[in-house]
The first five atom37 places (N, CA, C, CB, O) and aatype in JSON, in Angstrom:
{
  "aatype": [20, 20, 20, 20, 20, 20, 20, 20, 20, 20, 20, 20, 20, 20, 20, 20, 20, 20, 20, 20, 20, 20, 20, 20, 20, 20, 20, 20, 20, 20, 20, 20, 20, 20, 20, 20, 20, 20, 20, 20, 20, 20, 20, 20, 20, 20, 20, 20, 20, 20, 20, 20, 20, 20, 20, 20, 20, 20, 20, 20, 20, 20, 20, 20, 20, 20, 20, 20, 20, 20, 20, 20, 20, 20, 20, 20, 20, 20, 20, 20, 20, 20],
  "atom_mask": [
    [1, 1, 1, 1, 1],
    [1, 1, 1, 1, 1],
    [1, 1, 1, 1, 1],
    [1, 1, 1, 1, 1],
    [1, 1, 1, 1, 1],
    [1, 1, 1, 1, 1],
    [1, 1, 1, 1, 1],
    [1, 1, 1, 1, 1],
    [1, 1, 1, 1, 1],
    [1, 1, 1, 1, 1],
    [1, 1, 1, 1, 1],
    [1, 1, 1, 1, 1],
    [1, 1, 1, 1, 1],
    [1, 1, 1, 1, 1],
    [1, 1, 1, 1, 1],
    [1, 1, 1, 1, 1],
    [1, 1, 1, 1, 1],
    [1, 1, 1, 1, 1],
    [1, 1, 1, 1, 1],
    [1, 1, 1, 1, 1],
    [1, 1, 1, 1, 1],
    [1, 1, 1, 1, 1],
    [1, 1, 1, 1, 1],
    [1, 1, 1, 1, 1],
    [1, 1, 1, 1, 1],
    [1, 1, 1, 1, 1],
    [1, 1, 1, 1, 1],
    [1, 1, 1, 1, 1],
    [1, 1, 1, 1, 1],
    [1, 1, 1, 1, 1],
    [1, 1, 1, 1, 1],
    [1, 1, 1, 1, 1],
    [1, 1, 1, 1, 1],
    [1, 1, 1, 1, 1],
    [1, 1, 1, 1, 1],
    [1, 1, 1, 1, 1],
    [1, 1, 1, 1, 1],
    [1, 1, 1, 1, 1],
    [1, 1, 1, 1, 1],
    [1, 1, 1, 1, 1],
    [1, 1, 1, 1, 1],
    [1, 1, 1, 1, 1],
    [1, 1, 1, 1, 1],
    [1, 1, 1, 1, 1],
    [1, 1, 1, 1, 1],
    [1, 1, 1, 1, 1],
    [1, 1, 1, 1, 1],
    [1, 1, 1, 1, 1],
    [1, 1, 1, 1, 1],
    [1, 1, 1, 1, 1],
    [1, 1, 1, 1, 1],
    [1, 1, 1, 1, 1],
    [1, 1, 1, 1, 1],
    [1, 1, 1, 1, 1],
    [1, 1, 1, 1, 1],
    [1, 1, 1, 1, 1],
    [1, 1, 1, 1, 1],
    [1, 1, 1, 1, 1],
    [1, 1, 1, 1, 1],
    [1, 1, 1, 1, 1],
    [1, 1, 1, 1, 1],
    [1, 1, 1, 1, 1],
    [1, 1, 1, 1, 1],
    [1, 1, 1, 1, 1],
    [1, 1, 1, 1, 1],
    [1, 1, 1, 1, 1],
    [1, 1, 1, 1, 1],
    [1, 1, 1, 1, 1],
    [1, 1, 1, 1, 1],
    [1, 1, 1, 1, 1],
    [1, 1, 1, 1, 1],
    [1, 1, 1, 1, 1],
    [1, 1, 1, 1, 1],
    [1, 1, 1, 1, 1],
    [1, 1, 1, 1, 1],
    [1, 1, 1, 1, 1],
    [1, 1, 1, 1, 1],
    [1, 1, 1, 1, 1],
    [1, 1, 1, 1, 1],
    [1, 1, 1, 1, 1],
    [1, 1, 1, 1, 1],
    [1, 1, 1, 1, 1]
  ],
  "atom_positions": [
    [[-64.93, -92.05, -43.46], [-64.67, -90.71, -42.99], [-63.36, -90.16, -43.58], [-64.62, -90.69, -41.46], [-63.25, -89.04, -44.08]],
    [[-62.4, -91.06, -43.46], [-61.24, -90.03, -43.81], [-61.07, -90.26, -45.39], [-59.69, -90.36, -42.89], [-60.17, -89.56, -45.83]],
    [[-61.7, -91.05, -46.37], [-61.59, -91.12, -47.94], [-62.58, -89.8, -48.24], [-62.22, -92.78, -48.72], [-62.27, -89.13, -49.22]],
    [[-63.47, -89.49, -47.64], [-64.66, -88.24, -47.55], [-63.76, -87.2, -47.38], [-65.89, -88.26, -46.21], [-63.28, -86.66, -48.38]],
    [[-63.45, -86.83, -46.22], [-62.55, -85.74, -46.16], [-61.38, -85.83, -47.27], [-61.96, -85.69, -44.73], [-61.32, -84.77, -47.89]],
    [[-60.45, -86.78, -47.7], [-59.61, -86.67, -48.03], [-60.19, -86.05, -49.85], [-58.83, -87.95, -47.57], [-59.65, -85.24, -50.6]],
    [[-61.45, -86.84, -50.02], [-61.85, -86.23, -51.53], [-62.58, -84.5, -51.37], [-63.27, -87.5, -52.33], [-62.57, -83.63, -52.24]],
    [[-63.04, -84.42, -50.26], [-63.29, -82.89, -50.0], [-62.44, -82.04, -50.05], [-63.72, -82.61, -48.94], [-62.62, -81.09, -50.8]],
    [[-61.42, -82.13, -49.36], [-60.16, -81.65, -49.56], [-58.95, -82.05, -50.52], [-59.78, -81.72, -48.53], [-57.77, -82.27, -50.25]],
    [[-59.58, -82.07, -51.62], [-58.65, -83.08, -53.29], [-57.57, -83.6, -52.89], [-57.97, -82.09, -54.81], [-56.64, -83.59, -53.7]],
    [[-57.31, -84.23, -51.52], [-56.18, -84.92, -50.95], [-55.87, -86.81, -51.69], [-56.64, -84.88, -49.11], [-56.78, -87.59, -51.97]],
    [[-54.76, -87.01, -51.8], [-54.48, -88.14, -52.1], [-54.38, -89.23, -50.67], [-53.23, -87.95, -52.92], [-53.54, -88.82, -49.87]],
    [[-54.92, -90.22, -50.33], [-54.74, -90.81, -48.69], [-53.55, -91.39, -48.96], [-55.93, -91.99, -47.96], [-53.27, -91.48, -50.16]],
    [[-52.85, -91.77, -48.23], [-51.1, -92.48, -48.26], [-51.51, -93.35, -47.21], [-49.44, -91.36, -47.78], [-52.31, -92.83, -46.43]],
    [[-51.18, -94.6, -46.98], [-51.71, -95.78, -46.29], [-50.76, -96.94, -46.5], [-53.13, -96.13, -46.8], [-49.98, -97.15, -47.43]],
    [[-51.07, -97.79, -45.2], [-50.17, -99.21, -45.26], [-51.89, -100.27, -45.05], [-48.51, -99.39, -43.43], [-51.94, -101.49, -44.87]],
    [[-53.16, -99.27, -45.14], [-53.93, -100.3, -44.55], [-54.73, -100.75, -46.09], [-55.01, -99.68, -43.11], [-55.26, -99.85, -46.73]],
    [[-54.77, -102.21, -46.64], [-55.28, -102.83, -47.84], [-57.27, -102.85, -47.71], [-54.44, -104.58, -47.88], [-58.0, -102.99, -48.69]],
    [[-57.7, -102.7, -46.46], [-58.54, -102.06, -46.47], [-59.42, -101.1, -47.4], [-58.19, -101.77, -45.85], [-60.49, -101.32, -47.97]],
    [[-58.62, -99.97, -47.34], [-59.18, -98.97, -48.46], [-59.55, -99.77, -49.82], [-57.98, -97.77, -48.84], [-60.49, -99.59, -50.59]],
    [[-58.82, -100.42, -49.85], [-59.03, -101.09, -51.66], [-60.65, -102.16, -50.93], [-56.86, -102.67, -52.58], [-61.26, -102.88, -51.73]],
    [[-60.9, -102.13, -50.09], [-62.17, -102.58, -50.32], [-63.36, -101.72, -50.2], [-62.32, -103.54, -49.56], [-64.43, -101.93, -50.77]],
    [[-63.06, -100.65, -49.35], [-63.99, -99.67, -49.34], [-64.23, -98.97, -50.99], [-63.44, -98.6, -48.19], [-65.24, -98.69, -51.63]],
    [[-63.24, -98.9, -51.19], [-63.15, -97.88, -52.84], [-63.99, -98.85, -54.08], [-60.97, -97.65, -53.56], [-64.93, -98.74, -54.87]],
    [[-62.78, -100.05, -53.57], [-63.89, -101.06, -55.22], [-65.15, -101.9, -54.63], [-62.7, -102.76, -56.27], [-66.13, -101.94, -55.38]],
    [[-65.25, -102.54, -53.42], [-66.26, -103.12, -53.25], [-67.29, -102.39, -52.84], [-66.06, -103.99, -52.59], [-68.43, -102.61, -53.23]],
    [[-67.01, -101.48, -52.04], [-68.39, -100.22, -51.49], [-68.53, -99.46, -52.38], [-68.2, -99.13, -50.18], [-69.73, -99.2, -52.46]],
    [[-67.91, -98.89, -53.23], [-67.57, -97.83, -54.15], [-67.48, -96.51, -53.75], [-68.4, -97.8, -55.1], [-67.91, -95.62, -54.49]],
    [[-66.87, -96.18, -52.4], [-66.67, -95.26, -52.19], [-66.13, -94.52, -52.61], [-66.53, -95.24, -51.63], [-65.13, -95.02, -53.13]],
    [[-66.18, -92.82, -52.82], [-65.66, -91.82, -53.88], [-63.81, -91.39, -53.09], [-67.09, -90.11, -53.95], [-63.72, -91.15, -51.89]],
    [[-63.12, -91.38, -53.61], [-61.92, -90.99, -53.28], [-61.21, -89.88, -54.58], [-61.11, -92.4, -53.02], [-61.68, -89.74, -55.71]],
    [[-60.27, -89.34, -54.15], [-59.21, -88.78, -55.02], [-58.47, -89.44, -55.33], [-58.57, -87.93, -54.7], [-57.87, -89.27, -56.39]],
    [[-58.2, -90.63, -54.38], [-56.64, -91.62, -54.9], [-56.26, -91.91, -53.52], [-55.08, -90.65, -55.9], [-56.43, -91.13, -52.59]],
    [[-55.92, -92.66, -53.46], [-55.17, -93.74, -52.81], [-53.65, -94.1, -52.91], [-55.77, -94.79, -53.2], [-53.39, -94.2, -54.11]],
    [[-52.76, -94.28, -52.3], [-50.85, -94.43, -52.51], [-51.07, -95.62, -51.65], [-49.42, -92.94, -51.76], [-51.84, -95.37, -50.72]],
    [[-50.65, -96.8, -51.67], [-50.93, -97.93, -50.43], [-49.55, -97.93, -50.78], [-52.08, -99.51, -50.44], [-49.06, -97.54, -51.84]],
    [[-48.75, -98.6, -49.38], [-47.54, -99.1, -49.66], [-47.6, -100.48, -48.8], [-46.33, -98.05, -49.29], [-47.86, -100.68, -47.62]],
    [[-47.25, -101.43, -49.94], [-47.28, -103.11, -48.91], [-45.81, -103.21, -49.24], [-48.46, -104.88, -49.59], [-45.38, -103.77, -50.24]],
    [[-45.18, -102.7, -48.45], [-44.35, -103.09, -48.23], [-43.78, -103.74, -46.05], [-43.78, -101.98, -49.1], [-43.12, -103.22, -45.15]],
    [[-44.45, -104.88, -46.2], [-44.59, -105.02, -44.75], [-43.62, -105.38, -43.75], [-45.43, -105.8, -44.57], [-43.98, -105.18, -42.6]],
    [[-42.57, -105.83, -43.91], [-41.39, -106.22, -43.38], [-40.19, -105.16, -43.08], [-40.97, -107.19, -44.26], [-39.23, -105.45, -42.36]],
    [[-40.39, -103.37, -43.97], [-40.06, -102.43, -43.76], [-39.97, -101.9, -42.79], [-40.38, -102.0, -44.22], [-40.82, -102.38, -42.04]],
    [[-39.29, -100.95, -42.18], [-39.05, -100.15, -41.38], [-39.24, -98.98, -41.78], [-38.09, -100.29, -40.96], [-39.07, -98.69, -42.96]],
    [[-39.73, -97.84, -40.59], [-40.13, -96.62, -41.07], [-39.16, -95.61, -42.16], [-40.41, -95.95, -39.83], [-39.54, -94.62, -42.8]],
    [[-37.84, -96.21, -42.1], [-37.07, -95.21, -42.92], [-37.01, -95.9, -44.17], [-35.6, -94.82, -42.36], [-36.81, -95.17, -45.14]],
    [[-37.17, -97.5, -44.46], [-37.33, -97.99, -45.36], [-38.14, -97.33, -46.46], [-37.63, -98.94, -44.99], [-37.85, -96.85, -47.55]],
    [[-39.64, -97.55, -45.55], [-41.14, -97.04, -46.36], [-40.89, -95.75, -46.66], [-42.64, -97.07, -45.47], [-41.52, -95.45, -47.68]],
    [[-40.13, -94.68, -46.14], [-40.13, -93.26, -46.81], [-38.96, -92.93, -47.8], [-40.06, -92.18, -45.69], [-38.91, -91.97, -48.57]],
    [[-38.04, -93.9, -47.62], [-37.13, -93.48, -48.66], [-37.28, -94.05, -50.11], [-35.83, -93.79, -48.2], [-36.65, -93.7, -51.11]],
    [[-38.46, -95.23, -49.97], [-39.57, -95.89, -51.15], [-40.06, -95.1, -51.16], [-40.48, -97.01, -51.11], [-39.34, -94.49, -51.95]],
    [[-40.91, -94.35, -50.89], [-41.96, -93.48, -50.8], [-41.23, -92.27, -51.29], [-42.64, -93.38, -49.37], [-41.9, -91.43, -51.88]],
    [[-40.26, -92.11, -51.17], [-39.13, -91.1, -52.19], [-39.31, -91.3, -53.33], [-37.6, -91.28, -52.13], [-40.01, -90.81, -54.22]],
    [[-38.53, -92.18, -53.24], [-38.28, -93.03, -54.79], [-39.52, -92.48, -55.65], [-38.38, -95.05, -54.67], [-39.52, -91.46, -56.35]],
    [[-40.51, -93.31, -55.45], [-41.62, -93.43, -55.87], [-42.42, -91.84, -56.45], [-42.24, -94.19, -54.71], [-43.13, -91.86, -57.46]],
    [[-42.22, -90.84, -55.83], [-42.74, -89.35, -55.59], [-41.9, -88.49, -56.62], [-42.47, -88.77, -53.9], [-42.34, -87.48, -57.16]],
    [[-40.36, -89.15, -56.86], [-39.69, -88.57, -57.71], [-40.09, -88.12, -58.93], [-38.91, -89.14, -57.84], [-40.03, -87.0, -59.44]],
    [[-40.63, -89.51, -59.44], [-41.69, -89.56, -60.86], [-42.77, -89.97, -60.81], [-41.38, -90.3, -61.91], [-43.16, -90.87, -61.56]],
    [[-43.71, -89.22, -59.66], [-44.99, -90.04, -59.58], [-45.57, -90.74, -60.44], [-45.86, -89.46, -59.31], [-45.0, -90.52, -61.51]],
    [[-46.8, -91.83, -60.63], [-47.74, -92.22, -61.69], [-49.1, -91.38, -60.98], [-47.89, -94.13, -61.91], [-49.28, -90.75, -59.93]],
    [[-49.9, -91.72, -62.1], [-50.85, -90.54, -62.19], [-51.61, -90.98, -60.46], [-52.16, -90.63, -63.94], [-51.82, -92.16, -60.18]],
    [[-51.92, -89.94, -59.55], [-52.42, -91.04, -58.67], [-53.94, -90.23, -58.33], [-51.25, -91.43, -57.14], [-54.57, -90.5, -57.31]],
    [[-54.43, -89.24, -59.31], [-55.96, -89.04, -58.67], [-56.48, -90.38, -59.28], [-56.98, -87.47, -59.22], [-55.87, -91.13, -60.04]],
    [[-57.71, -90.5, -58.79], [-58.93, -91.52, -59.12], [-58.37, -92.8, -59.36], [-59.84, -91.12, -60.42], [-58.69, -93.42, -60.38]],
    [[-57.47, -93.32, -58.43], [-56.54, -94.92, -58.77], [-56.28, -95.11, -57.54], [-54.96, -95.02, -59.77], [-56.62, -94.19, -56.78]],
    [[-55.73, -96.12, -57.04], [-55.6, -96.62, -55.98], [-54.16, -97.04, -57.28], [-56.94, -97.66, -55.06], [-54.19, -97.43, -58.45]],
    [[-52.82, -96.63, -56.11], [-51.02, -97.41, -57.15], [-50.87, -98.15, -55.79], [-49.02, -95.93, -57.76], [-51.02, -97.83, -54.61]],
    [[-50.66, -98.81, -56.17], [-49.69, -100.08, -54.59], [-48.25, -100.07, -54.84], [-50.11, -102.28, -54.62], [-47.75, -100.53, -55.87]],
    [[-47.64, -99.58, -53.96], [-46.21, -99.77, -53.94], [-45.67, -100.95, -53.48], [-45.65, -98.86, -53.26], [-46.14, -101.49, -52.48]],
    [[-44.8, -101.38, -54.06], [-44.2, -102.63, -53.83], [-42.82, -102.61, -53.66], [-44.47, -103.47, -54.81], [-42.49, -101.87, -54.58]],
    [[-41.5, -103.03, -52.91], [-40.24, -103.28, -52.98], [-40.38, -103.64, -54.72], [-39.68, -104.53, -51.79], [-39.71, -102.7, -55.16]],
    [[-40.69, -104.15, -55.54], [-40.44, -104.53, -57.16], [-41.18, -103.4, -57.67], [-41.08, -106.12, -57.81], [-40.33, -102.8, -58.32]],
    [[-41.93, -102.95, -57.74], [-42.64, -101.65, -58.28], [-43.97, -101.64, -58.15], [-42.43, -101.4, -59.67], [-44.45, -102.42, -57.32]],
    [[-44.78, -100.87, -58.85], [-46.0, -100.22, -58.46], [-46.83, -100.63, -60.01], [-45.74, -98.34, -58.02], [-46.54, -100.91, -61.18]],
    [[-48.6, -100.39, -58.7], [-49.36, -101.17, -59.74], [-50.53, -100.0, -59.54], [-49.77, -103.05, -59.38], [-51.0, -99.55, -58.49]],
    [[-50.84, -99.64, -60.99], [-52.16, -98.3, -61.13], [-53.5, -99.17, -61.27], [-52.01, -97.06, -62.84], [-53.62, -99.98, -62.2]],
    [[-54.44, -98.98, -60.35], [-55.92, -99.75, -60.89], [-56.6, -97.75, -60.73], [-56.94, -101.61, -59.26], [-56.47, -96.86, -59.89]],
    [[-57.19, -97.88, -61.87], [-58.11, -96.84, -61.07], [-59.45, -97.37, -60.78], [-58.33, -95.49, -61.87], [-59.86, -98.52, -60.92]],
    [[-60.21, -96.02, -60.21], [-61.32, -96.18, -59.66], [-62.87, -96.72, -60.5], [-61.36, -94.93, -59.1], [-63.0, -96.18, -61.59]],
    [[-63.53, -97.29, -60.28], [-64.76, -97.24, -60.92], [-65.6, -95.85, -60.64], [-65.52, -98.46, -60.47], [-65.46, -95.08, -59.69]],
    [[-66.14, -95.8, -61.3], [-66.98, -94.39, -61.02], [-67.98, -94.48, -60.18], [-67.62, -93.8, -62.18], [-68.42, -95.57, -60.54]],
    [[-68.72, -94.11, -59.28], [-69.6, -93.92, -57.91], [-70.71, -93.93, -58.59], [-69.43, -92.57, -56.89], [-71.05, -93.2, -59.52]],
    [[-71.48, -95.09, -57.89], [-72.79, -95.04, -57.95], [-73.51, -93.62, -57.99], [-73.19, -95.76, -56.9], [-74.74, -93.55, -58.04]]
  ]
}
């Protein structure tokens, strides 16, 4: 439901849940993109001032799922939908 809406509305989802990366590559569900941040030991001001960082110079993030990391970020994109 909310990767549906979020590609209806050309929205990017922003998430801490690793989840999505199974819905997207193993179901092949259609998305715009995905931002995951594993960064788990963070605190909420932690994850947004990464989440700064990160936004400053985005990487490309339609049709990819990027994982943010405390060390940096990783681009997979999407397979294309059944």
């Amino acid at each position: 439901m909310v990767l549906a809406m979020a590609r209806r509305e050309r929205r990017i989802v922003l998430t801490n849940d690793k989840d999505f990366a199974e819905l997207v590559f193993a179901r092949r569900q259609a998305s715009s993109g995905v931002l995951l941040l594993r960064l788990r030991d963070w605190n909420a001001d932690q994850k947004a001032e990464r989440l700064l960082e990160v936004l400053s110079d985005p990487p490309e993030l339609r049709r990819a799922m990027v994982v943010v990391t405390s060390r940096g970020l990783r681009r997979r994109p999407f397979p294309e939908p059944d």
